[in-house]
C-alpha positions as CSV (number, residue, x, y, z in Angstrom):
1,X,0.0,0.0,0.0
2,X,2.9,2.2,0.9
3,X,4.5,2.2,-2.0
4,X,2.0,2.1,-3.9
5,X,1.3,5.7,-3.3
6,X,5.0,7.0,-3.1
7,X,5.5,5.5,-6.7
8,X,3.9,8.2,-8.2
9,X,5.6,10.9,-6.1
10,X,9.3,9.8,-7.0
11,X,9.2,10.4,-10.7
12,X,7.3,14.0,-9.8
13,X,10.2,14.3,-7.4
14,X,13.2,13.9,-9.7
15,X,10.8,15.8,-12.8
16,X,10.4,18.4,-10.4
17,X,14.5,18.3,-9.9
18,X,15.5,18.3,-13.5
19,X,13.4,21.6,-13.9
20,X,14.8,23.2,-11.4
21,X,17.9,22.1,-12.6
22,X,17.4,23.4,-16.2
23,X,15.7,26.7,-15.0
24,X,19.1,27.2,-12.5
25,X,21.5,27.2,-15.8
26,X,18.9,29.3,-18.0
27,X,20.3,31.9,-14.9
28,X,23.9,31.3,-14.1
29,X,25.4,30.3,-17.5
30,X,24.8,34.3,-18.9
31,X,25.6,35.5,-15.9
32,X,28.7,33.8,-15.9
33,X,29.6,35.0,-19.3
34,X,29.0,38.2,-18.0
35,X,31.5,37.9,-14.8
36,X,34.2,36.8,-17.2
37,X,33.6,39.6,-19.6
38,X,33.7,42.1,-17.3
39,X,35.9,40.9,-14.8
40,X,38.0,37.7,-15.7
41,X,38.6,38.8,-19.3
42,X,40.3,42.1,-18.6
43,X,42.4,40.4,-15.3
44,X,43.5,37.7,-18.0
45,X,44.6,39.7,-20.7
46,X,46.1,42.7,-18.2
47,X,48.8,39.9,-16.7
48,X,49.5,38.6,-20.3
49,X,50.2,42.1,-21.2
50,X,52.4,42.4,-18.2
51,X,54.9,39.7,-19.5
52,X,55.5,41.2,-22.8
53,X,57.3,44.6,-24.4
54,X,53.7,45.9,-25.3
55,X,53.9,49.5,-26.6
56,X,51.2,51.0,-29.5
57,X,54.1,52.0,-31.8
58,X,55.8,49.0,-32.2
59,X,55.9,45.5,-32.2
60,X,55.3,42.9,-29.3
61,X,57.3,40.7,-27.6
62,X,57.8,38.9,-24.5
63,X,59.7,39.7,-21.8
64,X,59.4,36.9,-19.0
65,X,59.3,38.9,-15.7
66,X,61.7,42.0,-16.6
67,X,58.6,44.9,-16.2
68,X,57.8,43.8,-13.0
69,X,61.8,43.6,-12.1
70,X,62.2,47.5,-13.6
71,X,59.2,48.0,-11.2
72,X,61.5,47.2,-8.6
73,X,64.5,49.4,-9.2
74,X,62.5,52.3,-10.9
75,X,62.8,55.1,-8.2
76,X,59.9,57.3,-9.4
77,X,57.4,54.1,-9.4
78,X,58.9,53.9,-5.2
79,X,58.5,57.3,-4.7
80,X,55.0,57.4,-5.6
81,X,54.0,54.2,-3.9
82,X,55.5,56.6,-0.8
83,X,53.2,59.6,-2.0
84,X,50.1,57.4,-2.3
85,X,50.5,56.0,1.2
86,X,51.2,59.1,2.6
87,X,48.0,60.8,0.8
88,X,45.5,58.1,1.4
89,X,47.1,58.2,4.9
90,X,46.3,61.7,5.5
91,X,43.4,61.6,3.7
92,X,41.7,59.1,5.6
93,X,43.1,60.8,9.1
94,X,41.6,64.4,8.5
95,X,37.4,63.5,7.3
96,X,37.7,60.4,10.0
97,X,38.4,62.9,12.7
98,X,36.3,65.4,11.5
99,X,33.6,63.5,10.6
100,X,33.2,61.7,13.6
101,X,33.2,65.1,15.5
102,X,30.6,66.7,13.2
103,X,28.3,63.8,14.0
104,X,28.4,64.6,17.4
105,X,27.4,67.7,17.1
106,X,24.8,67.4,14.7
107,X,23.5,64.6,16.9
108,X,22.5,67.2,19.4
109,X,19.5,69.2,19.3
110,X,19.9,73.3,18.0
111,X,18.1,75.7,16.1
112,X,18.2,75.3,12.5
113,X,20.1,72.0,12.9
114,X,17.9,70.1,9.5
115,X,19.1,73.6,7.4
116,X,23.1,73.2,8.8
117,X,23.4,69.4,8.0
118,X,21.9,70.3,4.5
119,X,24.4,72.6,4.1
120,X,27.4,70.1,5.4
121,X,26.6,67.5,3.0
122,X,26.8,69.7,-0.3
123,X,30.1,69.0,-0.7
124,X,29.8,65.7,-1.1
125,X,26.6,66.2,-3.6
126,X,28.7,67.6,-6.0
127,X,31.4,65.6,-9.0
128,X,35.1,65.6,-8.1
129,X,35.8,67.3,-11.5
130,X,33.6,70.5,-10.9
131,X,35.1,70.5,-7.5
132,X,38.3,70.2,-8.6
133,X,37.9,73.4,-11.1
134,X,36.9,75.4,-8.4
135,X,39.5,75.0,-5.8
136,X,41.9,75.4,-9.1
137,X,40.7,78.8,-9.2
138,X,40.9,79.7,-5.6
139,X,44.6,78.6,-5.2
140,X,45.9,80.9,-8.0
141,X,48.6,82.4,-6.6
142,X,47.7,85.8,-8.0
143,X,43.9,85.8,-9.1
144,X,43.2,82.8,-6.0
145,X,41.2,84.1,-3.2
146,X,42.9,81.8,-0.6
147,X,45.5,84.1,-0.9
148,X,43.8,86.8,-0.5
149,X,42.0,85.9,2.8
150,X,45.3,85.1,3.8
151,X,46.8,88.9,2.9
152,X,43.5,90.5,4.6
153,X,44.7,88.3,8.7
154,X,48.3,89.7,7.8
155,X,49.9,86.2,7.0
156,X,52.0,85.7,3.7
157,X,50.9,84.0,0.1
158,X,50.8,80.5,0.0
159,X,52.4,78.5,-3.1
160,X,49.1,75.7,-2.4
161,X,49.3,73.1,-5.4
162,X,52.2,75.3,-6.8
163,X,55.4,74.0,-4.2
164,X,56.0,71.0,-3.8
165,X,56.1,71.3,-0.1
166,X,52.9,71.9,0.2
167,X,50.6,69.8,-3.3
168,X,50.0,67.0,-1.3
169,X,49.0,68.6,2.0
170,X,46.5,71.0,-0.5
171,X,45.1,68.0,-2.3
172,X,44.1,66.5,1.6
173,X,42.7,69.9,2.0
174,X,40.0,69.4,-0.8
175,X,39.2,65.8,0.1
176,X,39.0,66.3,3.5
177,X,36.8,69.3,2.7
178,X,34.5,66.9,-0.1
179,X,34.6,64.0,1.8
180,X,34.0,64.7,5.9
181,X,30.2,64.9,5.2
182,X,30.3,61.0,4.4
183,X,31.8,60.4,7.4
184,X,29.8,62.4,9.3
185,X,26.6,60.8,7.5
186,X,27.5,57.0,8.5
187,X,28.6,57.9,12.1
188,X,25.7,59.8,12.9
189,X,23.3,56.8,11.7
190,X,25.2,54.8,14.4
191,X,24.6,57.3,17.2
192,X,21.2,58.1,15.8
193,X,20.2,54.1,17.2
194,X,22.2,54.6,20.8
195,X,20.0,54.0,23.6
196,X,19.7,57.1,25.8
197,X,20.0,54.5,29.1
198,X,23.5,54.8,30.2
199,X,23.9,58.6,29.3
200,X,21.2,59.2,31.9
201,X,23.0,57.2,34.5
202,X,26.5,58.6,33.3
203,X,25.1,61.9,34.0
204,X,23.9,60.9,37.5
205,X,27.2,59.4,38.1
206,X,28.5,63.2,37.5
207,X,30.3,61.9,34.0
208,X,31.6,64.7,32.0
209,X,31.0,65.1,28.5
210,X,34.6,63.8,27.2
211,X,34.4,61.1,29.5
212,X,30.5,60.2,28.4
213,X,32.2,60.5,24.2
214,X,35.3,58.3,25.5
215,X,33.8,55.3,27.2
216,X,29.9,55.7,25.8
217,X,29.9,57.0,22.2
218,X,32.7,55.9,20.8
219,X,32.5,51.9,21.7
220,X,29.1,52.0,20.7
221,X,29.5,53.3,17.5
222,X,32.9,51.7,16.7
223,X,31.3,49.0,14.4
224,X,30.3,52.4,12.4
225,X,33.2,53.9,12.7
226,X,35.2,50.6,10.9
227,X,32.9,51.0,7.9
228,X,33.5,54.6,7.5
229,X,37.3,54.2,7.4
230,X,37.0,51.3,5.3
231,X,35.2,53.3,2.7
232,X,36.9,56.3,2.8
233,X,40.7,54.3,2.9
234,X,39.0,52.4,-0.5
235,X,38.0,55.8,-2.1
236,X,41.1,57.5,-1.1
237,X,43.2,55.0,-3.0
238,X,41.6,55.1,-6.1
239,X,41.6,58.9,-5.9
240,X,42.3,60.2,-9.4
241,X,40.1,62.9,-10.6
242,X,41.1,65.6,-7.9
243,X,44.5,65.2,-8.4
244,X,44.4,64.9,-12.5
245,X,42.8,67.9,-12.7
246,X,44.1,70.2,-10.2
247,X,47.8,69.5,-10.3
248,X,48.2,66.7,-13.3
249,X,50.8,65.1,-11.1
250,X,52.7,68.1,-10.3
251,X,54.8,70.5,-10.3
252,X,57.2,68.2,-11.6
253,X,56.1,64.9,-9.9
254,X,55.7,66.1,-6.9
255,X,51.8,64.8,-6.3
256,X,52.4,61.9,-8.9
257,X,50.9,58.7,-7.2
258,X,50.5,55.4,-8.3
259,X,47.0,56.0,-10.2
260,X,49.1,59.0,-11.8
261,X,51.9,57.6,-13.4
262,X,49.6,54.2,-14.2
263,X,48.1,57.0,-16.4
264,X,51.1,58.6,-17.9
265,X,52.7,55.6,-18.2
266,X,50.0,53.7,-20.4
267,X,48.4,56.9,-22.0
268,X,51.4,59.3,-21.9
269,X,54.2,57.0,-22.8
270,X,51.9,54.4,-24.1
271,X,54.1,51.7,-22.9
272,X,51.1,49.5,-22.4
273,X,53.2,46.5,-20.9
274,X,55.0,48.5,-18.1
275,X,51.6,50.0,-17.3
276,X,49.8,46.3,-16.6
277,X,52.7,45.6,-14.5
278,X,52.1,48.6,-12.8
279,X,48.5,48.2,-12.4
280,X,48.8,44.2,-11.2
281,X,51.5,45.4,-8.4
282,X,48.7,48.4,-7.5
283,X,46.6,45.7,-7.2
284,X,48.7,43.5,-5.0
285,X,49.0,46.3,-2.6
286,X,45.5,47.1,-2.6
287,X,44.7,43.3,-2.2
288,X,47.2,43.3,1.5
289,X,45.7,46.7,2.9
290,X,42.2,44.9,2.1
291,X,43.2,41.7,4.3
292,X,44.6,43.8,7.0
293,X,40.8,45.8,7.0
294,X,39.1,42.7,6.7
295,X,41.1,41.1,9.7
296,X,40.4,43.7,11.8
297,X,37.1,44.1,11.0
298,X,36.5,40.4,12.2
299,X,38.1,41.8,15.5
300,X,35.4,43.7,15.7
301,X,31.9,43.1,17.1
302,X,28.4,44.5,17.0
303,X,27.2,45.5,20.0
């Protein structure tokens, strides 16, 4: 009796399976063309590129492991791994601290608070490139009105994008001034969901503000705080825009980082072989600072 009436049921079973089965690769066998298209494909024929002498004006021909050995002991390829680090350090330093402090005080309640955080988060509203025009135009040393704001508090012209002393510390300046409002955005959505329970026994414990920010705010909101950095450490490496068209890698090669002379080197110089070297080392380094986040983002735990 019992099997008479599962018999049925099996072949429906395994009729039911080879649907399923059919309708499952009707999905993943485009999509899969499309991930190697996109993604695979160019990966594929960047690191065969790599291996060979591989310029637009001339022939190709392969050359084993010797653009990745040049990488090595070419000094201005070192030096701007050094400038990258040291702008994405800075960078991600100045809108993290801001940020974070902006968010507190926006988390507060004061008169026209909805009209001032509109106003904080325009900068981030608008395209790198238009932003980039404009602070072009203010740090002119002649025509720039940086300087002139400068000349009216009695302090002496600045050279801005124009020295080399200062290009790097100028191009923080218009990050940090674009890309604080992010921060400020994701940190105050974490302090926005605190619980107001232990600032009102803080407070009866005679807590101070700093100390209520130390050992309140800040753990609770870490986990926020982890996803801010992440982003703005990501975006700050791949920064490009600003710096093309402010400075161009200058003066001289002064604000040339990686994503710079990846670009002069493939599209100024077209040596397209050097330039896949190049971009497969960028992405090695990328690929060990993205480990290091992700470990320590494990470390971490939502409270």
């Amino acid at each position: 009796m019992s099997q008479a009436t599962l018999s049925p049921a099996a072949p429906t079973r395994r009729s039911d399976r080879r649907n399923y089965a059919r309708r499952y690769w009707m999905f993943t066998v485009p999509a899969a063309f499309a991930v190697f298209g996109v993604i695979l494909f160019p990966w594929l024929f960047t690191l065969i590129m790599s291996v060979h002498d591989w310029k637009v004006s001339g022939n190709v021909y392969f050359v084993g492991m010797a653009n990745y050995t040049h990488l090595i002991e070419d000094s201005r390829f070192l030096l701007s791994v050094v400038r990258t680090l040291y702008f994405t350090a800075a960078a991600v330093a100045f809108p993290m601290l801001l940020g974070i402090w902006a968010a507190v005080c926006f988390a507060t309640k004061f008169k026209f608070r909805g009209l001032a955080r509109t106003l904080f988060i325009l900068p981030m509203m608008a395209t790198p490139v238009a932003i980039a025009l404009v602070w072009t135009m203010m740090f002119h040393p002649q025509l720039g009105v940086l300087n002139y704001l400068l000349s009216v508090v009695g302090l002496p012209p600045s050279g801005w994008v124009y020295e080399t002393s200062t290009v790097i510390p100028t191009l923080v300046m218009v990050e940090t001034w674009q890309w604080t409002p992010l921060v400020m955005l994701i940190v105050l959505g974490g302090i926005a969901g605190l619980p107001i329970d232990p600032y009102e026994a803080a407070i009866i414990d005679g807590a101070s503000g700093w100390q209520m920010f130390r050992f309140i705010t800040v753990p609770m909101v870490w986990p926020f705080i982890v996803v801010a950095g992440v982003m703005r450490l990501i975006d700050a490496l791949k920064t490009f825009d600003t710096i093309f068209v402010i400075t161009g890698g200058g003066p001289g090669t002064a604000s040339e980082t990686i994503n710079m002379l990846l670009y002069q080197t493939a599209f100024g110089y077209y040596n397209l072989g050097y330039a896949s070297a190049l971009v497969l080392v960028f992405f090695l380094i990328i690929l060990m600072i993205s480990m290091a986040l992700l470990r320590m983002r494990r470390m971490e735990q939502w409270q």
